[in-house]
C-alpha positions as CSV (number, residue, x, y, z in Angstrom):
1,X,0.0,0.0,0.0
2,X,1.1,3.7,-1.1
3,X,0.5,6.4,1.4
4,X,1.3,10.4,0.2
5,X,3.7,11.9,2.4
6,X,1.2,14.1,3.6
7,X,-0.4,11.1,5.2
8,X,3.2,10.5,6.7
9,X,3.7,13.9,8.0
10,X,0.2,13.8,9.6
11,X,0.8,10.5,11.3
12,X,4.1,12.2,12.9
13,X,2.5,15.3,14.2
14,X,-0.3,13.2,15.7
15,X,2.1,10.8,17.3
16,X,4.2,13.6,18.3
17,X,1.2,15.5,19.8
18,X,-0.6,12.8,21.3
19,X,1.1,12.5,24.9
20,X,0.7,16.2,25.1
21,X,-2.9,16.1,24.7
22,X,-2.9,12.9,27.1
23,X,-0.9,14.9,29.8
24,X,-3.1,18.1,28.9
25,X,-5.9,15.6,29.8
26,X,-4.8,13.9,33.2
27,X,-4.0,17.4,34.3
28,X,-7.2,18.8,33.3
29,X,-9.4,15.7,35.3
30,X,-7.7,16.3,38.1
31,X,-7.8,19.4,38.6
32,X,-11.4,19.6,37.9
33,X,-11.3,17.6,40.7
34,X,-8.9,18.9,43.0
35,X,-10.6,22.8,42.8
36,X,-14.1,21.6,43.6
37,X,-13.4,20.6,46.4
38,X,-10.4,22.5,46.8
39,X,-10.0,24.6,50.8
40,X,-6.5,26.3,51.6
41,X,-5.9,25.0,55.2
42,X,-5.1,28.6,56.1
43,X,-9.0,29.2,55.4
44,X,-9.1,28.2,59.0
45,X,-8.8,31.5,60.7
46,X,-11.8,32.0,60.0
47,X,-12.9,30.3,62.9
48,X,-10.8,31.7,65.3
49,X,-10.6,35.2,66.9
50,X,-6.8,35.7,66.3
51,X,-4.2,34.3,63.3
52,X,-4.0,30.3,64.5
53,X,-0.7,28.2,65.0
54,X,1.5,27.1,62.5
55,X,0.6,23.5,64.2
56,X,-2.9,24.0,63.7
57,X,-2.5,25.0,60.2
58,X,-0.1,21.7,59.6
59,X,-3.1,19.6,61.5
60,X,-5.6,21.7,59.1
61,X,-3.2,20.2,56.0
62,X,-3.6,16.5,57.2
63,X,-7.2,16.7,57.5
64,X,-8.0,18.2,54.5
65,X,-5.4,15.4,52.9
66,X,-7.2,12.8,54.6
67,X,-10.9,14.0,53.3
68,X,-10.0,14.2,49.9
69,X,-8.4,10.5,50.1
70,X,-11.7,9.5,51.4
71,X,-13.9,11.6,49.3
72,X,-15.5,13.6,52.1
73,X,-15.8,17.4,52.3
74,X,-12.6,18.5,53.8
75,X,-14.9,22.0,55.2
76,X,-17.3,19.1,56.7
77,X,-13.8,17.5,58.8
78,X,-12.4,21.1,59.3
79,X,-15.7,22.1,60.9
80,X,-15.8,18.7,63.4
81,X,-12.0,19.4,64.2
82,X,-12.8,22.5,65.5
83,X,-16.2,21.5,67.3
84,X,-14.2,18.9,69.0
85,X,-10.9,20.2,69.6
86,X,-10.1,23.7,68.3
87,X,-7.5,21.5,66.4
88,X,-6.0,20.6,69.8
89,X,-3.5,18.0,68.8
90,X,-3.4,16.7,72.7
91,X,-7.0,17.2,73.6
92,X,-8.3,15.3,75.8
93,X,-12.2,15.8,76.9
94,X,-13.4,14.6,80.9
95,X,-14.7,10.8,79.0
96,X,-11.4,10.1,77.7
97,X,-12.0,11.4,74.1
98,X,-8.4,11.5,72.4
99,X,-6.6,14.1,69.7
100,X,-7.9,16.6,67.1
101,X,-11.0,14.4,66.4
102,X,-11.8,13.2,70.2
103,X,-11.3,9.5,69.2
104,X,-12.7,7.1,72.0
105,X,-10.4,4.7,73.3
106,X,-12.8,2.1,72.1
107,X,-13.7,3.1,68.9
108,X,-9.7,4.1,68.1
109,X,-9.3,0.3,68.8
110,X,-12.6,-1.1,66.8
111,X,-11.2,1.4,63.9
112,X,-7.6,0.1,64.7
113,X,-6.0,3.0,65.3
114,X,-2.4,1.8,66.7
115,X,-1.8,5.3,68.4
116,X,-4.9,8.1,68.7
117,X,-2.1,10.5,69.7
118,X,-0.6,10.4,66.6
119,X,-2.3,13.2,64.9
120,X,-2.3,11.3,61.0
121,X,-3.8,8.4,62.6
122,X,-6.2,10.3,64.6
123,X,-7.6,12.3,61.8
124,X,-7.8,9.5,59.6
125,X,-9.4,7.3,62.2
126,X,-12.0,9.9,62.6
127,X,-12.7,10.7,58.9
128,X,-13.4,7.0,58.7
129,X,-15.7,6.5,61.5
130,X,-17.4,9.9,60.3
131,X,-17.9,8.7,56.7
132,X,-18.9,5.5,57.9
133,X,-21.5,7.2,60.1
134,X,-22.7,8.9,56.9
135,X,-23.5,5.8,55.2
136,X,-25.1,4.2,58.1
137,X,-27.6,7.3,58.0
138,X,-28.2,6.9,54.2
139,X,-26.2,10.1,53.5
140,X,-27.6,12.8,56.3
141,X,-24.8,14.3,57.4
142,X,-27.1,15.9,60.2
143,X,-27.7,12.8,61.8
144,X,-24.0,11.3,61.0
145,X,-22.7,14.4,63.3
146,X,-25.1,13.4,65.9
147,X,-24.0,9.8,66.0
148,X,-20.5,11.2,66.0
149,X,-21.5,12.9,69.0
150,X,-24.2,10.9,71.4
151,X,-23.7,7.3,69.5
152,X,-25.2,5.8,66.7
153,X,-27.6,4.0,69.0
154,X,-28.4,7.0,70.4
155,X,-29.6,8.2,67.1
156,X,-31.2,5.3,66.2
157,X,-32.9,4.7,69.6
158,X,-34.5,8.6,69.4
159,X,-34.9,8.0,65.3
160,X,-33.6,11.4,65.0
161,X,-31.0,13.7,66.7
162,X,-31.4,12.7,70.6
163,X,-32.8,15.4,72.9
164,X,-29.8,16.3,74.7
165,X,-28.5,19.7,75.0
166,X,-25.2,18.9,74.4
167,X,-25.9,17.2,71.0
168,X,-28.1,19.8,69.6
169,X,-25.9,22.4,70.6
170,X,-22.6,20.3,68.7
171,X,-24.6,19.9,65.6
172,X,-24.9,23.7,65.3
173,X,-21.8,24.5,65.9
174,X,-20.6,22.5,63.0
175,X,-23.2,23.6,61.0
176,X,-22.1,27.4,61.8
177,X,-18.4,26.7,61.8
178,X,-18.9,24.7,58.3
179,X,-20.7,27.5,56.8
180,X,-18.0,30.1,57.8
181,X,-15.8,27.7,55.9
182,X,-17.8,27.7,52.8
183,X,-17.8,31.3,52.3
């Protein structure tokens, strides 16, 4: 078979072209990806009166790591972080709640967690309890936060968010911290 040259040339260009246009691609999808859902962990301050610590901006940068690897809203995790702990890396609440994300000794070892003080572990430990709280609830955050809270058997047992203060009051605090987030 005879092809022109100017089939030739064609052929070369493409070839020569296509990992460009590949790369252009892969860069494209993810960063599509990346800025919707995209939060600078400096963002924050906007939940505190004065400029925070470089150590809570560096826990700020693991958790929004963590909630993109599990495909939860980091602003969601930012928001509990600060409910629970003001992104206290050694918080530790009068029930023996552990770390940025108040890990329970029990539920750091049903999620095994090897150290809750570790601050990587703690976060991740938590994002996965929290996202596995949302699917238990068939997707309502709301109810996953009060779960997070009071128990999921607590949630279950009232079929809604239980009627304790302390619950009610939690869930609107993230819901206020995670809209100052958003904006």
């Amino acid at each position: 078979m005879y092809y022109s040259p100017l089939f030739y040339w064609s052929l070369a260009a493409f070839l020569l072209l296509l990992p460009s246009l590949i790369i252009v691609r892969e860069i494209y999808v993810k960063d599509s990806k990346f800025t919707s859902s995209f939060i600078r962990a400096d963002k924050i301050s906007v939940l505190f009166k004065k400029e925070p610590s470089q150590k809570k901006i560096e826990i700020a940068k693991i958790a929004i790591s963590l909630a993109l690897k599990y495909d939860i809203k980091p602003e969601l995790v930012l928001a509990v972080i600060y409910v629970e702990s003001k992104f206290n890396p050694k918080a530790r609440s009068h029930v023996g709640a552990i770390g940025p994300m108040q890990i329970m000794p029990k539920t750091a070892k049903f999620l095994k967690i090897e150290n809750p003080y570790d601050i990587t572990q703690n976060i991740d430990g938590g994002i996965r309890y929290l996202k596995s709280l949302i699917k238990m609830f068939k997707g309502d955050v709301v109810l996953a936060l009060a779960a997070y809270n009071a128990g999921p058997q607590a949630v279950i047992n009232y079929n809604g968010i239980p009627p304790y203060k302390e619950t009610k009051d939690y869930v609107n605090r993230i819901k206020k911290a995670y809209t100052k987030l958003k904006e």
